[in-house]
C-alpha positions in Angstrom: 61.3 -37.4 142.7 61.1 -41.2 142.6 61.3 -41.6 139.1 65.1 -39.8 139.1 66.0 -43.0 140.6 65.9 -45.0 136.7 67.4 -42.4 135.3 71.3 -41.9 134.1 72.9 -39.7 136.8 74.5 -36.9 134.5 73.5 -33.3 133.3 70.1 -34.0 131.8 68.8 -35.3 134.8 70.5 -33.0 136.6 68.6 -30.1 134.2 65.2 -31.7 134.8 65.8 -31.7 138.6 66.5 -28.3 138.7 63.6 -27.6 136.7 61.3 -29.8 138.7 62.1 -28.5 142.1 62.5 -24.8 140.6 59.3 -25.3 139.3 57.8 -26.2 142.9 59.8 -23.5 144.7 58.3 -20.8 141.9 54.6 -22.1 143.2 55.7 -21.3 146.7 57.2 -18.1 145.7 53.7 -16.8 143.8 51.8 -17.8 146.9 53.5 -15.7 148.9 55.6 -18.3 151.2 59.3 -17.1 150.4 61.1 -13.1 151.2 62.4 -11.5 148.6 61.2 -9.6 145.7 62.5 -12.0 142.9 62.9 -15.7 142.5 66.5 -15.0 142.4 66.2 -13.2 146.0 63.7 -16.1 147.3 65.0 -19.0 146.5 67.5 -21.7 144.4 68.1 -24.8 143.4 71.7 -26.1 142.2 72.2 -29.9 140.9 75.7 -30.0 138.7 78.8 -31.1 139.1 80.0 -28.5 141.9 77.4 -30.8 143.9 77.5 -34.5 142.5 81.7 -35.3 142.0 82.6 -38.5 140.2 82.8 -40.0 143.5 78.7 -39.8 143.8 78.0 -40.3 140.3 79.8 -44.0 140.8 77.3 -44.7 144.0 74.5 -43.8 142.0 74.5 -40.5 144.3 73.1 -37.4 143.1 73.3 -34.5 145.3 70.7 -31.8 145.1 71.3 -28.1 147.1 67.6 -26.2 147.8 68.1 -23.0 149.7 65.1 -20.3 150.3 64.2 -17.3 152.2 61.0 -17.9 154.6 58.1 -15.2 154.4 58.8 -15.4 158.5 62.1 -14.0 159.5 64.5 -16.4 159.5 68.0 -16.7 157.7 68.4 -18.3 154.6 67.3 -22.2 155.1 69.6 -24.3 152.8 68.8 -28.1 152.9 71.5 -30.4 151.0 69.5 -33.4 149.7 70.6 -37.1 147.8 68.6 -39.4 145.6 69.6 -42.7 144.2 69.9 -42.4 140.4 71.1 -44.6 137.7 70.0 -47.5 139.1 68.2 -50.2 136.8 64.8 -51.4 137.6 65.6 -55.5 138.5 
């Protein structure tokens, strides 16, 4: 995820986030490492605005929410991450 970090922090890099780390957690889910019968029950991914205000956006903050379902029992594991983006290359 280091090239996010040249990109404009808005909802196209926001899209390709989601994509990238749905992507990854879809790999996981076909090997067997996630419960749930159905991506949707396994796993998500959610990058917008409900997670990146204004506020973050302005600090070159984007805010990415990854929450899955472990094949071991556990509860659901949500991990809140943030990456620098929109910053130029000096």
């Amino acid at each position: 995820m280091k090239w996010v970090v040249f990109e404009p922090n808005d909802e196209p890099l926001w899209a390709q986030i989601r994509l990238n780390v749905g992507s990854f957690l879809h790999d996981m889910f076909r090997q067997g490492a996630f419960q749930g019968g159905s991506p949707k029950e396994a796993y998500f991914v959610k990058c917008d605005t409900d997670t990146t205000t204004q506020s973050d956006i302005n600090r070159g903050i984007v805010n990415i929410h990854v929450g899955f379902a472990p094949s071991k029992p556990a509860e659901f594991v949500v991990i809140k991450l943030q990456q620098l983006a929109g910053q130029l290359a000096v």
